[in-house]
PDB file of N, CA, C and O in Angstrom:
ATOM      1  N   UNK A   1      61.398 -33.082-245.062  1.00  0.00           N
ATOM      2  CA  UNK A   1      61.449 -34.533-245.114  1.00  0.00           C
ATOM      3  C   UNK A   1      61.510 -35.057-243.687  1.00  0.00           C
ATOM      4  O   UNK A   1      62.019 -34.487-242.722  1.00  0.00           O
ATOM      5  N   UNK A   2      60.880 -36.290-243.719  1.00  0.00           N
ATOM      6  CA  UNK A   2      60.694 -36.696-242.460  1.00  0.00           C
ATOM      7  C   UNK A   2      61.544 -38.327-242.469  1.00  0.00           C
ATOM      8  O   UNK A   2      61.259 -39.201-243.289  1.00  0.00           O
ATOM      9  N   UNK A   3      62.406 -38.456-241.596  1.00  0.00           N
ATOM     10  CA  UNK A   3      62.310 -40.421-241.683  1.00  0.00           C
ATOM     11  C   UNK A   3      62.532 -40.540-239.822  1.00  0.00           C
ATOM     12  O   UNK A   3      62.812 -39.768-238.905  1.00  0.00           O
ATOM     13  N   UNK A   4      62.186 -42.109-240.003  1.00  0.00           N
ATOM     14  CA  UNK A   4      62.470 -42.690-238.968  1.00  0.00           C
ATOM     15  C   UNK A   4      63.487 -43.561-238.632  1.00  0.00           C
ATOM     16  O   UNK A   4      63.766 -44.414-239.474  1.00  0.00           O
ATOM     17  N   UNK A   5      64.151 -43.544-237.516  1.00  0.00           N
ATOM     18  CA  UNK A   5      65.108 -44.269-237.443  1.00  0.00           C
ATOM     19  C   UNK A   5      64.688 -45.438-236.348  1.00  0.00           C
ATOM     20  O   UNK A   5      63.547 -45.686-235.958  1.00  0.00           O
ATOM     21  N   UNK A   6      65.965 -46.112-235.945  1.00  0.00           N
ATOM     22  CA  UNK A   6      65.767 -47.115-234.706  1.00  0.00           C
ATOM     23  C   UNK A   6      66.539 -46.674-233.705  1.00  0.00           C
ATOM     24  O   UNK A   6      67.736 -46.462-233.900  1.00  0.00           O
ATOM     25  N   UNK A   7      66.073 -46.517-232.739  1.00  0.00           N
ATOM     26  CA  UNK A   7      66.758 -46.478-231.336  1.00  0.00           C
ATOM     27  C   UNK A   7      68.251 -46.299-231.628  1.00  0.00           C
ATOM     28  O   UNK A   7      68.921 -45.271-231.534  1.00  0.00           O
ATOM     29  N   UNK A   8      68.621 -47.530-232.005  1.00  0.00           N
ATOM     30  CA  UNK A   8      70.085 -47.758-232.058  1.00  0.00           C
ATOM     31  C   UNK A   8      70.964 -46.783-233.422  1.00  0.00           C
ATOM     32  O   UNK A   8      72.137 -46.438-233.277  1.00  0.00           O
ATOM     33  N   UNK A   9      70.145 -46.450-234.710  1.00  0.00           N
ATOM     34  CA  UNK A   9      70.978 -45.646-235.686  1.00  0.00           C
ATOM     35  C   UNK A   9      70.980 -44.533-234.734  1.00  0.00           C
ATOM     36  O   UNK A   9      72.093 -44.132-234.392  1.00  0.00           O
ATOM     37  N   UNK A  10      69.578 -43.748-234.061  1.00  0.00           N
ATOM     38  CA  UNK A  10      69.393 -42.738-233.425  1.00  0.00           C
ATOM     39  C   UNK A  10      70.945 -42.240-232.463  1.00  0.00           C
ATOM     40  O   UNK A  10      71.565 -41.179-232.536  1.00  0.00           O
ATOM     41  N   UNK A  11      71.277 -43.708-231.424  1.00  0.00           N
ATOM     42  CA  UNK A  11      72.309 -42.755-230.583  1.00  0.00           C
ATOM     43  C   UNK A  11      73.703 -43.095-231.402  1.00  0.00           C
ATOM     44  O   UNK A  11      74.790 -42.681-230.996  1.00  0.00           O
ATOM     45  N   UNK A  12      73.569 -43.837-232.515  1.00  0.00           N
ATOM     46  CA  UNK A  12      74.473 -43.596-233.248  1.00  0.00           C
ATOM     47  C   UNK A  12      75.196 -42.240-233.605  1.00  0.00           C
ATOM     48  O   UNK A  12      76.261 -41.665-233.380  1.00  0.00           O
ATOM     49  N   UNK A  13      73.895 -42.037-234.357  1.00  0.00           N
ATOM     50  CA  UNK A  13      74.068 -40.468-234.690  1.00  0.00           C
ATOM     51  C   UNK A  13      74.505 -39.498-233.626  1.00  0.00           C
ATOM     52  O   UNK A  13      75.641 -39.032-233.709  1.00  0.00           O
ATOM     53  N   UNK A  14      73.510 -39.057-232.373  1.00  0.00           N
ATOM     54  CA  UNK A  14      73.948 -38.874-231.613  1.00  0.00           C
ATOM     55  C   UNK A  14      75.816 -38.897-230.761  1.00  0.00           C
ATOM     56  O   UNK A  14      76.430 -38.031-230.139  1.00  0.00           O
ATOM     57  N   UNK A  15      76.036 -39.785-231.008  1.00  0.00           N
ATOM     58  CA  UNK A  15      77.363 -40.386-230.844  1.00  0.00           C
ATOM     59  C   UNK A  15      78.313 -39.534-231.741  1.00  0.00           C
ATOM     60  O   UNK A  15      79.134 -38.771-231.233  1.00  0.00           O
ATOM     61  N   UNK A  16      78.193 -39.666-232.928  1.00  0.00           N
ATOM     62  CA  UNK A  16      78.860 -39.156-233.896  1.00  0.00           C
ATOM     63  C   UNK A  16      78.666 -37.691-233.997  1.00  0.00           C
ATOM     64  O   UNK A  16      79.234 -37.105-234.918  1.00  0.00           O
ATOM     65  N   UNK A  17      77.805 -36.915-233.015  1.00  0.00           N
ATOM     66  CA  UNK A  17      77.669 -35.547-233.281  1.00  0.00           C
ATOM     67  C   UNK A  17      78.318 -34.903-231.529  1.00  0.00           C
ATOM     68  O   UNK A  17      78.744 -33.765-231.334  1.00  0.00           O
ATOM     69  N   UNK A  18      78.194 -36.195-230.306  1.00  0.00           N
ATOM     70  CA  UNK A  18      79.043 -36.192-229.497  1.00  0.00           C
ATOM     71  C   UNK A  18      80.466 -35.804-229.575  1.00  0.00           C
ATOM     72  O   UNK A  18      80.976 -35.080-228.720  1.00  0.00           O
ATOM     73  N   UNK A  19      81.243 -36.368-230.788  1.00  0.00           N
ATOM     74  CA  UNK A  19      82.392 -35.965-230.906  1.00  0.00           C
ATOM     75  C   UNK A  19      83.258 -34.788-231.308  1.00  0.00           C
ATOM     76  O   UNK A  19      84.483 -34.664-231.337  1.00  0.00           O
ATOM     77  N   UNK A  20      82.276 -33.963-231.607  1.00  0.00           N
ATOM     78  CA  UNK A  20      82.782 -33.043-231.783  1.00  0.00           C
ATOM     79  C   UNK A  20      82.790 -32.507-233.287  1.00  0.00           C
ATOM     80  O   UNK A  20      82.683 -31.346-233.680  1.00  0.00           O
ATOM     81  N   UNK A  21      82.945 -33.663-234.000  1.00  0.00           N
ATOM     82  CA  UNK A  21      83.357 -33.826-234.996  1.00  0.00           C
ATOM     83  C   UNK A  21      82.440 -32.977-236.515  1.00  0.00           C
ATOM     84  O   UNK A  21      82.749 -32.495-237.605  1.00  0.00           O
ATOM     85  N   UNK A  22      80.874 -33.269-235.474  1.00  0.00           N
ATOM     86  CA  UNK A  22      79.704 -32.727-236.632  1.00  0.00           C
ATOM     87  C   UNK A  22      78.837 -31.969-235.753  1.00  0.00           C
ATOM     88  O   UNK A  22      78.554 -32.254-234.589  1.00  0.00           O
ATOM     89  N   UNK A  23      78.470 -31.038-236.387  1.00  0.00           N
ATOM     90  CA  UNK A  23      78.015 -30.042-235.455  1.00  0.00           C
ATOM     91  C   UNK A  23      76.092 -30.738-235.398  1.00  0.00           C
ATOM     92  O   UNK A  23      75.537 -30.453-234.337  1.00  0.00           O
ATOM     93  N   UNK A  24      75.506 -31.272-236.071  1.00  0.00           N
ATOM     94  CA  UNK A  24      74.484 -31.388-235.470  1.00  0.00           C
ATOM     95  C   UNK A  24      74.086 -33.306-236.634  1.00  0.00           C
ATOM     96  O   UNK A  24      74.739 -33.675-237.610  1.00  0.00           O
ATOM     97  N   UNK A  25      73.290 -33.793-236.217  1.00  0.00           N
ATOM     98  CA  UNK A  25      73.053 -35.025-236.727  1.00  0.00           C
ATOM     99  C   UNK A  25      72.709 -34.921-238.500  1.00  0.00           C
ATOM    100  O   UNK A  25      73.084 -35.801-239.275  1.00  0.00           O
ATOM    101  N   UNK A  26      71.995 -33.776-238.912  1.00  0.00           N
ATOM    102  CA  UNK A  26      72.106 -33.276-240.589  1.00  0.00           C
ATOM    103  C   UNK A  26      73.455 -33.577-241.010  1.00  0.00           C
ATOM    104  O   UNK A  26      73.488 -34.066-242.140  1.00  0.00           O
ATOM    105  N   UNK A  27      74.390 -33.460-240.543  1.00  0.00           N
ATOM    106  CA  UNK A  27      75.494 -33.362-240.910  1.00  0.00           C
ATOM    107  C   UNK A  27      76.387 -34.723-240.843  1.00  0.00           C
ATOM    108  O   UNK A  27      77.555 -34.714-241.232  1.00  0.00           O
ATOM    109  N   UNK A  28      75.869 -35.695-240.412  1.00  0.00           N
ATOM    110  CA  UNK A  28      75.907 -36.873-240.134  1.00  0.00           C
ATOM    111  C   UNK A  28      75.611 -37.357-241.195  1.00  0.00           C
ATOM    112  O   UNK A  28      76.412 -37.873-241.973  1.00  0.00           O
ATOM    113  N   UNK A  29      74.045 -37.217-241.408  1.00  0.00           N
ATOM    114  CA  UNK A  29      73.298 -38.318-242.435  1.00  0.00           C
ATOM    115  C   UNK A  29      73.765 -37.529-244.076  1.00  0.00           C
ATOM    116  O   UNK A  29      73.517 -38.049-245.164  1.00  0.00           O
ATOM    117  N   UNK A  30      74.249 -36.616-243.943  1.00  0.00           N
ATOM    118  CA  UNK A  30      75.135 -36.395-245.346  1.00  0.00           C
ATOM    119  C   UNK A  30      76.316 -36.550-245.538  1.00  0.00           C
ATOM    120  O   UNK A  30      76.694 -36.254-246.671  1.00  0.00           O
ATOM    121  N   UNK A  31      77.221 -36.990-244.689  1.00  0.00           N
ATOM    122  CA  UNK A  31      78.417 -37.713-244.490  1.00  0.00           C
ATOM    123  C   UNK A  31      78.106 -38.702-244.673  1.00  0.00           C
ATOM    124  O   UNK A  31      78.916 -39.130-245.496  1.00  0.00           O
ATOM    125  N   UNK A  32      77.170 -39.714-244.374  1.00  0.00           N
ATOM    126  CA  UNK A  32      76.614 -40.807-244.655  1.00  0.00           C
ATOM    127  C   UNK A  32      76.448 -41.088-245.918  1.00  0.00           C
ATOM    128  O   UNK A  32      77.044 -41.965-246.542  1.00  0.00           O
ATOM    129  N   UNK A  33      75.490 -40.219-246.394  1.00  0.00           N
ATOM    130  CA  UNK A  33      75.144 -40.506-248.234  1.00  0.00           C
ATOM    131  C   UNK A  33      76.426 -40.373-248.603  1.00  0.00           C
ATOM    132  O   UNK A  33      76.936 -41.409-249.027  1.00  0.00           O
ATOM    133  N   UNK A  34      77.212 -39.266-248.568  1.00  0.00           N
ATOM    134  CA  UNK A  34      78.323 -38.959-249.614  1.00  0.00           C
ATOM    135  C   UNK A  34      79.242 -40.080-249.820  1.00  0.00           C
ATOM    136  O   UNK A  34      79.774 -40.463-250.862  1.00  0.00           O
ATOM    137  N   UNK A  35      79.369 -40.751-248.051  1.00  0.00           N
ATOM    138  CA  UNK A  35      80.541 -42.036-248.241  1.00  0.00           C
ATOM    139  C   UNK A  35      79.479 -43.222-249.009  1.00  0.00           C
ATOM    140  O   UNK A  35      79.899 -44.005-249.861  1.00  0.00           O
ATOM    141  N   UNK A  36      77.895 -43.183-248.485  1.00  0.00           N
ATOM    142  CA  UNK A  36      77.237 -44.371-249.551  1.00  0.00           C
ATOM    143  C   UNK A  36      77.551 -43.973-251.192  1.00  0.00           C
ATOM    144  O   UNK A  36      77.565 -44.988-251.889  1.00  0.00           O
ATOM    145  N   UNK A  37      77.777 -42.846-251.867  1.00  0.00           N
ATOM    146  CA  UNK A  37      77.693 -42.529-252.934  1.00  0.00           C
ATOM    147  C   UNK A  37      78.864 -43.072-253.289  1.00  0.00           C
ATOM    148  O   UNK A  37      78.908 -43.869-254.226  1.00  0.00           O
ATOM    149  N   UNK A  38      79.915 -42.735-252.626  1.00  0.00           N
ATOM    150  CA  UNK A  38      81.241 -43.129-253.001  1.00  0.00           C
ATOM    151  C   UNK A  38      81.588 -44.593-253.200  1.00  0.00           C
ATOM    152  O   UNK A  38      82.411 -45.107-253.956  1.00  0.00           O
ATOM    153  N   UNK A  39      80.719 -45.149-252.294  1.00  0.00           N
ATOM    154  CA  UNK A  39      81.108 -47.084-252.093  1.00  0.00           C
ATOM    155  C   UNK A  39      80.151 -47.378-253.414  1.00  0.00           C
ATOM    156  O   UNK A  39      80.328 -48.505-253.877  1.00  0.00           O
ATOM    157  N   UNK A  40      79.302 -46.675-254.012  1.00  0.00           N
ATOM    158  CA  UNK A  40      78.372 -47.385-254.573  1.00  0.00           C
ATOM    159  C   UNK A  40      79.730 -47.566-256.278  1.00  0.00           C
ATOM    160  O   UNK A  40      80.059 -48.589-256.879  1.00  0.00           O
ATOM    161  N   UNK A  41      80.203 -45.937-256.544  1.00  0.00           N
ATOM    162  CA  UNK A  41      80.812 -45.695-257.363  1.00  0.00           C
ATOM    163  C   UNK A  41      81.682 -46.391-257.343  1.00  0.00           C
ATOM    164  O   UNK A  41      82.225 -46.650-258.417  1.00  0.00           O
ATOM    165  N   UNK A  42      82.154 -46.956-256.176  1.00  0.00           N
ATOM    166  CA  UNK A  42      84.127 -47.933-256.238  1.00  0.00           C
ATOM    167  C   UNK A  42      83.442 -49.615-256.408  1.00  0.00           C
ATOM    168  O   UNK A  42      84.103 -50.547-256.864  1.00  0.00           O
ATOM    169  N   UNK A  43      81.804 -49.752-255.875  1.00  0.00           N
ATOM    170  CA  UNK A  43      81.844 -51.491-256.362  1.00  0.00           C
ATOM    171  C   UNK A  43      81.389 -51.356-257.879  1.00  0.00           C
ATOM    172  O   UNK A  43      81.561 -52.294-258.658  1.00  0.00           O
ATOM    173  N   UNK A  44      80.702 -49.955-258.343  1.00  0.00           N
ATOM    174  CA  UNK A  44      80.156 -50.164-259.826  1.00  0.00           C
ATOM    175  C   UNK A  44      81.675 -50.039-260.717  1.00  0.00           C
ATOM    176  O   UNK A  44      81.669 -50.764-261.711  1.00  0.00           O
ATOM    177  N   UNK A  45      83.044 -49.193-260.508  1.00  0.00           N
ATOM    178  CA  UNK A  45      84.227 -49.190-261.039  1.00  0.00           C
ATOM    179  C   UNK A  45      84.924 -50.690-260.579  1.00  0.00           C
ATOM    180  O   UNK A  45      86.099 -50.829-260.920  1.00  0.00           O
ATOM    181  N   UNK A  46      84.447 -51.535-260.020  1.00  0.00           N
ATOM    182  CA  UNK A  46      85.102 -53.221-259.799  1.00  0.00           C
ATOM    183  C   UNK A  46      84.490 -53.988-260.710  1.00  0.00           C
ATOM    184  O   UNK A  46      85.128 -54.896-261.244  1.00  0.00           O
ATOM    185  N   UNK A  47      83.092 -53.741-261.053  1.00  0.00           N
ATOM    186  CA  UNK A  47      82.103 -54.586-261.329  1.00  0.00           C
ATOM    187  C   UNK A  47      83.012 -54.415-262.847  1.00  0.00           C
ATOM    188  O   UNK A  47      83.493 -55.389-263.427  1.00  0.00           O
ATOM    189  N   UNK A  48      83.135 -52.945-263.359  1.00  0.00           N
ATOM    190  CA  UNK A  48      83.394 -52.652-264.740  1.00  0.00           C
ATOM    191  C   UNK A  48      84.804 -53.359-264.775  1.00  0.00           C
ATOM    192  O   UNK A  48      85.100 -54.165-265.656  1.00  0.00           O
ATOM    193  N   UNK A  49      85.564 -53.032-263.853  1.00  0.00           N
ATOM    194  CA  UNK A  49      87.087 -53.617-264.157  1.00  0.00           C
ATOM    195  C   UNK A  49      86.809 -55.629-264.464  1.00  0.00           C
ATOM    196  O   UNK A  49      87.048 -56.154-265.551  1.00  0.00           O
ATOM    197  N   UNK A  50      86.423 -56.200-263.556  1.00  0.00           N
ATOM    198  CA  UNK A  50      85.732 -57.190-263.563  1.00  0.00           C
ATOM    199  C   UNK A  50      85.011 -57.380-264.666  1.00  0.00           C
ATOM    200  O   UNK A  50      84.807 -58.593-264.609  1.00  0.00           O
ATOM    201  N   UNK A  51      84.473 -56.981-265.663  1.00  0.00           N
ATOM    202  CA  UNK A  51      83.636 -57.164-266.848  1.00  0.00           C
ATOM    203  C   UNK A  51      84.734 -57.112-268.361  1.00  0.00           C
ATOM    204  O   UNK A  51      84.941 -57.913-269.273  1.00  0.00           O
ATOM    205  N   UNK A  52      85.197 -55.885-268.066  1.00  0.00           N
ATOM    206  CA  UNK A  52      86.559 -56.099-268.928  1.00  0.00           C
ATOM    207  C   UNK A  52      87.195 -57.106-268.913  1.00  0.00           C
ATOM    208  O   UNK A  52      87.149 -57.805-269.925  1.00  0.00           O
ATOM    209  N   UNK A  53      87.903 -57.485-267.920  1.00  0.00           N
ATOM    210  CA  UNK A  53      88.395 -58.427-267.750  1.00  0.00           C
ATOM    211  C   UNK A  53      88.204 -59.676-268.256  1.00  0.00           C
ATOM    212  O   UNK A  53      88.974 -60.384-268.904  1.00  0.00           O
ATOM    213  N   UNK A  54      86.526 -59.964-267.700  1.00  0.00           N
ATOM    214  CA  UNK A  54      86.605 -61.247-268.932  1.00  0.00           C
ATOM    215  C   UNK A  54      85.858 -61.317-269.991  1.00  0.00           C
ATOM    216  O   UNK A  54      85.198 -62.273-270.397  1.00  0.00           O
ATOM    217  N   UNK A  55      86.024 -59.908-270.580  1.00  0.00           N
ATOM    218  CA  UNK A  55      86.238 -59.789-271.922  1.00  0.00           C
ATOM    219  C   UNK A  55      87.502 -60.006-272.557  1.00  0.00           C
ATOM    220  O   UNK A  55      87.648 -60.622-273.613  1.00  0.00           O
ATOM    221  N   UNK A  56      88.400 -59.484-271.883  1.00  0.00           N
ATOM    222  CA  UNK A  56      89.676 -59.881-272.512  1.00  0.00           C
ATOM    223  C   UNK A  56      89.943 -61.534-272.819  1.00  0.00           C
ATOM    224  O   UNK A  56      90.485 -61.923-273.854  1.00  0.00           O
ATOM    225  N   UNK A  57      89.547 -62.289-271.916  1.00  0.00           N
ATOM    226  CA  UNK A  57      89.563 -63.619-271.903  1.00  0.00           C
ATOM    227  C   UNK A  57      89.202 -63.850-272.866  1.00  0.00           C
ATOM    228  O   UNK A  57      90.026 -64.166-273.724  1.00  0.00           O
ATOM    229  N   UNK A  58      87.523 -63.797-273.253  1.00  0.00           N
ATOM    230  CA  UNK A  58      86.585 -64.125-274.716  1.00  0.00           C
ATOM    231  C   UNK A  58      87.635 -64.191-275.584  1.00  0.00           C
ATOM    232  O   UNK A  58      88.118 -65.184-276.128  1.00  0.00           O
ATOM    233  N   UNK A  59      88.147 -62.277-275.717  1.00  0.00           N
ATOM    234  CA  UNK A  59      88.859 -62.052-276.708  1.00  0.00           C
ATOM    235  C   UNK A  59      90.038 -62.630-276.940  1.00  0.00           C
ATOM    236  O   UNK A  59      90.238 -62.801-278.143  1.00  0.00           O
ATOM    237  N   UNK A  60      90.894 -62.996-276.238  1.00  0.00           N
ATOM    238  CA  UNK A  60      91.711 -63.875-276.509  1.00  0.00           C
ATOM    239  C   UNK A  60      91.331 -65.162-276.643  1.00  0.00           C
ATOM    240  O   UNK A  60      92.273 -65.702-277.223  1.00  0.00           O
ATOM    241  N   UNK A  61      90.554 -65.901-276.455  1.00  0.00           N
ATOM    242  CA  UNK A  61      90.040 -66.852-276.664  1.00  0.00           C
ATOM    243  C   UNK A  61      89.446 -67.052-278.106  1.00  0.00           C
ATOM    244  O   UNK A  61      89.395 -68.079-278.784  1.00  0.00           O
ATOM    245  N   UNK A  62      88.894 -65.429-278.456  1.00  0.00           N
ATOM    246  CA  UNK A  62      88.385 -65.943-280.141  1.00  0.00           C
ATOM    247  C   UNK A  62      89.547 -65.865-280.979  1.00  0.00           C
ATOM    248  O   UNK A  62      89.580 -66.279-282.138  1.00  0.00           O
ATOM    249  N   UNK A  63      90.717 -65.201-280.228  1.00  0.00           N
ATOM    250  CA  UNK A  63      91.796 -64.776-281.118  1.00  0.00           C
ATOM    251  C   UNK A  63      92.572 -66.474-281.298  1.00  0.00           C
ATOM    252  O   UNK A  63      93.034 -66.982-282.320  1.00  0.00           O
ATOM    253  N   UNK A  64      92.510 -66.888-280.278  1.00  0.00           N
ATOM    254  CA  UNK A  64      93.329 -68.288-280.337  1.00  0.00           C
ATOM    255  C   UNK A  64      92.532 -69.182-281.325  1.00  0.00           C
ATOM    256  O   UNK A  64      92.987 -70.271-281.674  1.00  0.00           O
ATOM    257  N   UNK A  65      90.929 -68.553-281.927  1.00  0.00           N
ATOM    258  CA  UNK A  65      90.690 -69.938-282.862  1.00  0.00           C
ATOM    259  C   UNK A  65      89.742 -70.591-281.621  1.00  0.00           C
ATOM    260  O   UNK A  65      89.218 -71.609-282.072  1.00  0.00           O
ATOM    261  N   UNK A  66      89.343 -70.367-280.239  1.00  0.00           N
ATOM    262  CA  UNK A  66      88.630 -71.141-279.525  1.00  0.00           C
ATOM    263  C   UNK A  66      86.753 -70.805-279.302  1.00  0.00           C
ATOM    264  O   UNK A  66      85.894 -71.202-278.515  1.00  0.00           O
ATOM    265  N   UNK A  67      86.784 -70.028-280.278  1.00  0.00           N
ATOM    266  CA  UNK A  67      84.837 -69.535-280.153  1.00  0.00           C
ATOM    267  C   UNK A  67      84.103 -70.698-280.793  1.00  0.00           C
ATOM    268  O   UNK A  67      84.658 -71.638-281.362  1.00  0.00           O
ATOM    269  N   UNK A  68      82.826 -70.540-280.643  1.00  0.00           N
ATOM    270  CA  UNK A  68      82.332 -71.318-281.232  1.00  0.00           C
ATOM    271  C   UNK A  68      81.186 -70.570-282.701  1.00  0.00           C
ATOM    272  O   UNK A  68      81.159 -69.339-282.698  1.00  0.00           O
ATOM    273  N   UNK A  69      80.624 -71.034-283.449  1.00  0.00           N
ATOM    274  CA  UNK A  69      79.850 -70.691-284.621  1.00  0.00           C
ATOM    275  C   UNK A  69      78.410 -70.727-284.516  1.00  0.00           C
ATOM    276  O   UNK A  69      77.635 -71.683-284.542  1.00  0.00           O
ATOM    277  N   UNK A  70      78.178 -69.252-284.367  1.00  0.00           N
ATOM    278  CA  UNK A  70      76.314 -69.402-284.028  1.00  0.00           C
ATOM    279  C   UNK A  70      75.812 -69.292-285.078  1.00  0.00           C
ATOM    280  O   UNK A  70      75.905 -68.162-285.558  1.00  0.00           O
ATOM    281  N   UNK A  71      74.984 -70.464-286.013  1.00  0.00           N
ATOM    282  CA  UNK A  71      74.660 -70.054-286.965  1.00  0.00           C
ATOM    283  C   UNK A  71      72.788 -69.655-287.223  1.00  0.00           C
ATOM    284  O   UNK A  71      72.137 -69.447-288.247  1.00  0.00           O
ATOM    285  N   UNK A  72      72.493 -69.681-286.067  1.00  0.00           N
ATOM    286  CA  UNK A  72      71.245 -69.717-286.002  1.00  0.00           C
ATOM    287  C   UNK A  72      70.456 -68.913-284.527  1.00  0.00           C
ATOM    288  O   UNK A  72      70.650 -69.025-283.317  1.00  0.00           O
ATOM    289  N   UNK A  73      69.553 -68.128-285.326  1.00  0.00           N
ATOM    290  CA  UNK A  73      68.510 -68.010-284.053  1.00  0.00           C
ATOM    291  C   UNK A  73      68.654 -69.361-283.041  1.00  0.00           C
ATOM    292  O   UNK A  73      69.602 -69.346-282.256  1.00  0.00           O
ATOM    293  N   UNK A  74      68.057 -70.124-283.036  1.00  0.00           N
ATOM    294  CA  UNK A  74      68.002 -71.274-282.492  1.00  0.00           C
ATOM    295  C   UNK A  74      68.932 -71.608-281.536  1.00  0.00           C
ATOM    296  O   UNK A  74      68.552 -71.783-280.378  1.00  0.00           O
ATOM    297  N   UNK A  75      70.017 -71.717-281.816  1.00  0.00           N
ATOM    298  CA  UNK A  75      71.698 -72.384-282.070  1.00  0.00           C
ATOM    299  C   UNK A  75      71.846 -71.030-280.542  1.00  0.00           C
ATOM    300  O   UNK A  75      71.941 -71.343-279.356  1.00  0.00           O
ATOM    301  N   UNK A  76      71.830 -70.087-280.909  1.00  0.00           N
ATOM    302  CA  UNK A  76      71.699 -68.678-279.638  1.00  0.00           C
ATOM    303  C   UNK A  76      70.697 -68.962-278.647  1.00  0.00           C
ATOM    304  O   UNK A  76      70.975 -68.794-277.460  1.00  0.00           O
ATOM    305  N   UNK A  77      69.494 -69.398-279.020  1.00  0.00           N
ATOM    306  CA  UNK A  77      68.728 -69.388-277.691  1.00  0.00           C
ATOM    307  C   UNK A  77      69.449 -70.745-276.987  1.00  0.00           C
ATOM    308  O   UNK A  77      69.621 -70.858-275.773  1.00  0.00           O
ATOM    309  N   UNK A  78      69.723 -71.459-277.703  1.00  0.00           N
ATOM    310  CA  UNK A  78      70.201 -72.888-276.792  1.00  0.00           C
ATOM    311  C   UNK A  78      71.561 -72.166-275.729  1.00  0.00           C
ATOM    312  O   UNK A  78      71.548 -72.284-274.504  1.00  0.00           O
ATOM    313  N   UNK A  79      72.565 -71.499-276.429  1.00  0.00           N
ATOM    314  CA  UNK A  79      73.328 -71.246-275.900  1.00  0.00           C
ATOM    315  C   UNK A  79      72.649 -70.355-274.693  1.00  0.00           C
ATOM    316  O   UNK A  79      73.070 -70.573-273.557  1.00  0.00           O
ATOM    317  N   UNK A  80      71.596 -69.339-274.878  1.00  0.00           N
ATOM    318  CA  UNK A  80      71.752 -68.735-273.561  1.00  0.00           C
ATOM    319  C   UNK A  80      70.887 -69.378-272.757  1.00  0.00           C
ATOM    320  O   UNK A  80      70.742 -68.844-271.657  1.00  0.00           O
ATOM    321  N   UNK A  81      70.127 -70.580-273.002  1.00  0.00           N
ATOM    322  CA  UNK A  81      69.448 -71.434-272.155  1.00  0.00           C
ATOM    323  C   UNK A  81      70.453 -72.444-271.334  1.00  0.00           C
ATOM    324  O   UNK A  81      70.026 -73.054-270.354  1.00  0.00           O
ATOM    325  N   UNK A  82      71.892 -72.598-271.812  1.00  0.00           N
ATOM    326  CA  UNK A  82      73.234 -73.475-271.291  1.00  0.00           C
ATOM    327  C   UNK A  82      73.549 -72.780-270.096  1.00  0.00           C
ATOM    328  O   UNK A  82      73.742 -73.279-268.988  1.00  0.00           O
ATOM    329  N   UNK A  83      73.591 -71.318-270.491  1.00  0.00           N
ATOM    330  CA  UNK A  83      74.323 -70.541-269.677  1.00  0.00           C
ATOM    331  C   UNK A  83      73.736 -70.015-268.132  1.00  0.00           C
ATOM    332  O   UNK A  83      74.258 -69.730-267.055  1.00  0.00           O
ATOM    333  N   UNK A  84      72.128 -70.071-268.771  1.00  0.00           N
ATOM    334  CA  UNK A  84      71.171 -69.730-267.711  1.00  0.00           C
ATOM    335  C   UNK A  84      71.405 -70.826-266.611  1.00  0.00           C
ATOM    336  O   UNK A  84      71.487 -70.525-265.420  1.00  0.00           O
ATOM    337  N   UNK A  85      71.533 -72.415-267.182  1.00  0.00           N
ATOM    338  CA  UNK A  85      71.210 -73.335-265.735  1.00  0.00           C
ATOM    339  C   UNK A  85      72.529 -73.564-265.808  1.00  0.00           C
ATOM    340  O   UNK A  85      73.083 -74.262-264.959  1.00  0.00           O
TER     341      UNK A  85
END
């Protein structure tokens, strides 16, 4: 595999293999993915906590008696045409 970088990721890398820390720039750009993999997994576990969440709301909300009655095809598209604008 081949990619290109910019000048500036370049002595990045560089930099980061300066320290000692990684023995050659490969070792960099998979430290890289692994922490992108990880951030991707902790905003998709927010997004879910966040989704629950206001589900619980709904749900207490239908529990209090506050939903409303879709009785129609129709009656649904209006609603998700409300919600859209």
């Amino acid at each position: 595999m081949h990619i290109s970088l910019t000048p500036e990721l370049e002595s990045r890398i560089k930099a980061k293999v300066e320290t000692g820390f990684y023995n050659n720039a490969s070792e960099v750009i998979r430290e890289a993915l692994r922490f992108m993999e990880t951030h991707e997994d902790w905003i998709h576990e927010i997004k879910l906590a966040r989704l629950r969440e206001q589900l619980n709301v709904g749900v207490d909300q239908l529990d209090r008696g506050e939903g409303i009655a879709i009785e129609s095809k129709s009656a649904l598209d209006a609603l998700f045409d409300d919600i859209k604008s």
